[in-house]
N, C-alpha and C positions, 0 to 999 in steps of 0.2 A: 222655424227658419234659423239658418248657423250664421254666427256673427259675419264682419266682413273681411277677417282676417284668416278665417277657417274657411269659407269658401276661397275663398283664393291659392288657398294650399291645397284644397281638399278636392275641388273641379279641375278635372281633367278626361280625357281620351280615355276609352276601354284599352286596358292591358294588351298585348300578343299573348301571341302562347311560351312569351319568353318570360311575361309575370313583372314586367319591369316597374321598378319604383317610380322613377321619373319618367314622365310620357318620352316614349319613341320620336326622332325625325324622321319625317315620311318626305324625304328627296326625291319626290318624283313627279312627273309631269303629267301623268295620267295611270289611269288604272285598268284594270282588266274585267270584261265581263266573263260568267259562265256559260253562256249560252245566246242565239240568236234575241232570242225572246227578252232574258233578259239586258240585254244592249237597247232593241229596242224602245219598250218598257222603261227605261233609265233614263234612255233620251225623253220618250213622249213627257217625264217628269210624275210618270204616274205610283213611282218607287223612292226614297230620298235615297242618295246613295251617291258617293265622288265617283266622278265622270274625267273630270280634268282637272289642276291644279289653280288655275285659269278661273274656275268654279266656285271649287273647293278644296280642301286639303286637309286631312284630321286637326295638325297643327292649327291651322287658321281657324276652325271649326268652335278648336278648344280657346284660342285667344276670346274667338269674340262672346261663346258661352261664358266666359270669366266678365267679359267687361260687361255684357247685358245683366247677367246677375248684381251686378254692383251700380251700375245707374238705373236699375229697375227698367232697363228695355225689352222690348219684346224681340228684337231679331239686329241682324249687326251685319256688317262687312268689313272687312280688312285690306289696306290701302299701301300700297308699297312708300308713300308720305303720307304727312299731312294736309300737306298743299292737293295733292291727288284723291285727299278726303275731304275737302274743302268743293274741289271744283266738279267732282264726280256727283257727289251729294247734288249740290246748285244744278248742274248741269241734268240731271236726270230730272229736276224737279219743276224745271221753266222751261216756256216756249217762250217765240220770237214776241215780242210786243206785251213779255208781262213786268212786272218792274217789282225793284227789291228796297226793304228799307232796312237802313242797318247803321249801327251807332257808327259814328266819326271817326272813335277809339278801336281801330283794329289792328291785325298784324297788314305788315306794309306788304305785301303776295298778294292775298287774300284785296285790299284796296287797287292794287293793281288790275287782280281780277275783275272788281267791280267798275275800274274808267278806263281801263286797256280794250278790254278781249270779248266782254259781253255786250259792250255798245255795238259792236257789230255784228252782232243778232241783234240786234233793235232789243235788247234788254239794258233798261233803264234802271238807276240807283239814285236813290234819293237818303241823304245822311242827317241823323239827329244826333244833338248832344247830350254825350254821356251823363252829364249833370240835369239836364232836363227833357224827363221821359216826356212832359205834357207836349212837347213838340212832335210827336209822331202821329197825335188824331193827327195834325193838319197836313202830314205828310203822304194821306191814305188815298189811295185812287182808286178806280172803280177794277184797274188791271193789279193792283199790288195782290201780290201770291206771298211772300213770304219777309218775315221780321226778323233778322238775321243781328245777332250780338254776340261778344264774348265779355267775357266777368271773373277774374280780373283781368283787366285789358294790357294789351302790351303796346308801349311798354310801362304805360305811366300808372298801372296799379288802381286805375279808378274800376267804380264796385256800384254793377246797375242793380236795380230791383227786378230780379227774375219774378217775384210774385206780380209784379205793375206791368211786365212786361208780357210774362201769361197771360194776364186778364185780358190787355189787350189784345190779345192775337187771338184771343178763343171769343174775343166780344166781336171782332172782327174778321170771323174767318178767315186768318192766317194759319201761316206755315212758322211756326217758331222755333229758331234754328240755334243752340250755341254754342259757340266754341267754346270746352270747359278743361281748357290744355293747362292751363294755368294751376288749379286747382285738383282736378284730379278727380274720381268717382269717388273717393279714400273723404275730403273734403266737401264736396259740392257734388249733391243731384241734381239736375236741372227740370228734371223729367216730374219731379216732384211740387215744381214752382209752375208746371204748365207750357216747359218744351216739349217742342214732336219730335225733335232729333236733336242727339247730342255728338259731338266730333270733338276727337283728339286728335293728336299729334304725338304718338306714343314715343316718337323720338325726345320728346325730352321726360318730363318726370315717371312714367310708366317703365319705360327702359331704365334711368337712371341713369347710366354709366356711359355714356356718351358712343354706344357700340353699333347701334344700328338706327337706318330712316322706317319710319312707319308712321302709318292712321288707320282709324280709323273711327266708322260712324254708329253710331247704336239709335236706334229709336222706337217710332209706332208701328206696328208690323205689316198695315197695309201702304205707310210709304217705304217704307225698307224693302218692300218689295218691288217698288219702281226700281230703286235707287239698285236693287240687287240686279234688275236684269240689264240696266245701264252698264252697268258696272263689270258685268261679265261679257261682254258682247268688247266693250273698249280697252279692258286687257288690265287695269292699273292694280292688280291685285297684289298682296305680299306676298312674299318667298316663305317655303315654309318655314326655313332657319329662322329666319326675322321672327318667325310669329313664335315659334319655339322658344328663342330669345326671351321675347315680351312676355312668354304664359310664365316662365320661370322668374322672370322680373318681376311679376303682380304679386308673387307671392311673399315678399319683402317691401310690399308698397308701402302699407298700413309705417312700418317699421321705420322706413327709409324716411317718409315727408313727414313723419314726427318728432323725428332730428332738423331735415331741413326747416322746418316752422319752428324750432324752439331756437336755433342759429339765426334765422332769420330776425324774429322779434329783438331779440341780444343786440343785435346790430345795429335797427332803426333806432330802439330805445338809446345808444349809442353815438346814432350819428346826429340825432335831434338835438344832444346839448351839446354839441362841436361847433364852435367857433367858424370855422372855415365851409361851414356849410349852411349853404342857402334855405334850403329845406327840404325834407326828406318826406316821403309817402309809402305806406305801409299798410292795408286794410286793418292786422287787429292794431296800430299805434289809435290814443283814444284821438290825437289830431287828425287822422282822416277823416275826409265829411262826409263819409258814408261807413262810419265805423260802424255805426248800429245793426246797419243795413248788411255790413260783411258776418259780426255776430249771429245776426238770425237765423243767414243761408249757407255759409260755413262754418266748419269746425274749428279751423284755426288759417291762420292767414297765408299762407303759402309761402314759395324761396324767394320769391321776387322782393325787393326794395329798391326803388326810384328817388334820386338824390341829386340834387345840384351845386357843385364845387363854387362858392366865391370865388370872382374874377373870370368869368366868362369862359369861352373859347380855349382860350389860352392858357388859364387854370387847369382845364381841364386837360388838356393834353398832358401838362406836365403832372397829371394825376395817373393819367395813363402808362406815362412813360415810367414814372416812379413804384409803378406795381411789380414785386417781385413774388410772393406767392400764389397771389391770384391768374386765372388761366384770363388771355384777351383773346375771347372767340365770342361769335353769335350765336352759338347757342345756349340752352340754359337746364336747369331741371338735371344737373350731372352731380355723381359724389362730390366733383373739382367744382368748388368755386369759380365763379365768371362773371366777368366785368367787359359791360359794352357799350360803346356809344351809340344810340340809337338812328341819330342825325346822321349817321356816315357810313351805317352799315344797313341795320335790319329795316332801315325808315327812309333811307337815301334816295329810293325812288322816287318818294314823295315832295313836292317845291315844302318852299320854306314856308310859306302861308298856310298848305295843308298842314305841315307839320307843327304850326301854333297853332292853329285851331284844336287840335287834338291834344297841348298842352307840353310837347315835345320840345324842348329849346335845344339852342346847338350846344348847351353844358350838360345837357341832363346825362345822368351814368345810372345803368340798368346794372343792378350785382344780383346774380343769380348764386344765392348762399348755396353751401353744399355742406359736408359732410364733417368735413376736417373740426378739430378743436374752436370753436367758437373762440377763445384766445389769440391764437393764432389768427385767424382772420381779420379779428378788429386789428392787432398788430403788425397787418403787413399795409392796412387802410390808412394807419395812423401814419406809418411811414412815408406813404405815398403824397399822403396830403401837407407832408411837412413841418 
């Protein structure tokens, strides 16, 4: 088997007959048959072969053969977001009256999902904390179908036990779901700790470069085949470009987030002996309290670090306001550095109570490290902070 750097360059789409190096875009919305028979035949599914773009698409085909090879999946779908990989997934996988259980620590979409839009299918969610898995036996019902987490979490960087959490879902026939956006196939298998399905969000560290939305999901191949016919019937699929985008992105992944993880540590190790800061969270710093636990099941710690400014509110703004190299957006996983307040953008749905519970204060600042000179960055933080 070829390392993870070499399949990523090296998996792609058959050539045309034009012999080209870099796979073709295939812009097209459906395709042509030869004959009655085989239309057909195509339809009945008795042949594999693209029918519609809706379906399939070489491009799309080639993204998700890349990403199933690198999280050890057996079959995949591509999602025009995350969030449409998020609820296409869920939504193919439950019925009315089954109920879901899933850490506290999630992206704030995705929580909405779970106290917005599924209580009305009579789909129920019940939340444990990220710090103590032993809270989910007593979370278990006789309808729970699926154990839903992400690791590391957004945005406060806490780091569950995928092996504690397999065990349980496979000791309790569940469906174990995670979101491993954060981390990456490059960093974190999931599939290897005892997830059924794994979902990205290729819009940020996959892509890179802050150019296109996409998801999507890799997993076991008899539910990916739910999840595939759901999925094709409701339309959320990606554009071929996007996917074209993201095959060409994979290929520089390995590269990419081993700059971001080495900027990244620079940084925490950085802001942990700064005066003006409260406290900073980082899976490899050895002060995280699940440092061990980030060691075992990843490679290195990801771009994310989680920090809160002395002086509250207020500090923080003027933190915000005093950034001059860094980029203020929501999203993250870009060459450009990003700095975001959680409590007012990505998390704002959420009251204020949920958002302590899950460790979230109205100071905390999420920096999504990038690419640029590690120098520079800490030098436009130091600025900022005064």
């Amino acid at each position: 088997m070829k390392k993870f750097e070499t399949e990523a360059i090296r998996t792609q789409i058959e050539r045309s007959q034009n012999l080209e190096h870099s796979s073709p875009i295939y812009m097209t919305s459906s395709f042509v048959f030869e004959d009655a028979e085989d239309m057909r035949a195509s339809f009945a599914e008795e042949k594999e072969r693209n029918i519609y773009s809706r379906y399939s698409n070489p491009n799309s085909s080639e993204l998700i053969e890349k990403v199933c090879q690198m999280e050890g999946a057996e079959s995949g779908f591509a999602y025009a977001s995350g969030m449409a990989a998020v609820f296409s997934t869920l939504a193919a996988l439950l019925n009315a009256g089954d109920h879901i259980i899933s850490s506290k620590s999630i992206f704030g979409s995705t929580h909405s999902l779970f106290t917005q839009f599924f209580p009305k299918w009579n789909i129920e969610t019940s939340y444990f904390d990220a710090s103590d898995l032993s809270q989910i036996e007593g979370l278990i019902k006789p309808n729970t179908k699926i154990l839903y987490a992400e690791t590391p979490t957004n945005p406060g960087v806490d780091v569950l036990d995928l092996a504690v959490l397999g065990q349980i879902a496979k000791a309790r026939g569940l469906i174990f779901i995670v979101d491993n956006c954060f981390a990456t196939p490059y960093l974190q298998q999931p599939i290897k700790f005892g997830a059924d399905l794994v979902i990205h969000s290729g819009t940020k560290l996959m892509d890179g470069q802050g150019r296109v939305l996409a998801g999507i999901t890799v997993g076991n191949g008899d539910l990916m085949d739910k999840v595939y016919r759901f999925s094709r019937i409701t339309g959320p699929a990606l554009s071929p470009f996007n996917a074209w985008v993201l095959s060409r992105s994979l290929e520089t992944l390995a590269v990419r987030v081993d700059r971001h993880c080495e900027n990244a540590l620079k940084l925490a190790v950085y802001l942990e002996g700064h005066k003006k800061i409260e406290w900073v969270k980082y899976p490899f710093l050895k002060s995280h309290p699940n440092h061990e636990i980030a060691k075992k099941q990843m490679k290195a710690g990801g771009c994310v670090v989680a920090f809160e400014v002395k002086g509250g509110l207020e500090a923080g703004r003027e933190f915000f306001n005093g950034v001059q190299l860094l980029s203020l957006s929501a999203n993250l996983g870009d060459s450009r550095s990003i700095v975001t307040h959680p409590a007012s953008t990505t998390h704002s749905k959420l009251t204020t109570e949920e958002r302590n519970a899950v460790g979230i204060s109205d100071g905390m600042v999420r920096v999504s490290v990038g690419l640029e000179h590690i120098d520079d960055i800490i030098s436009d933080i130091e600025q900022a902070l005064g």
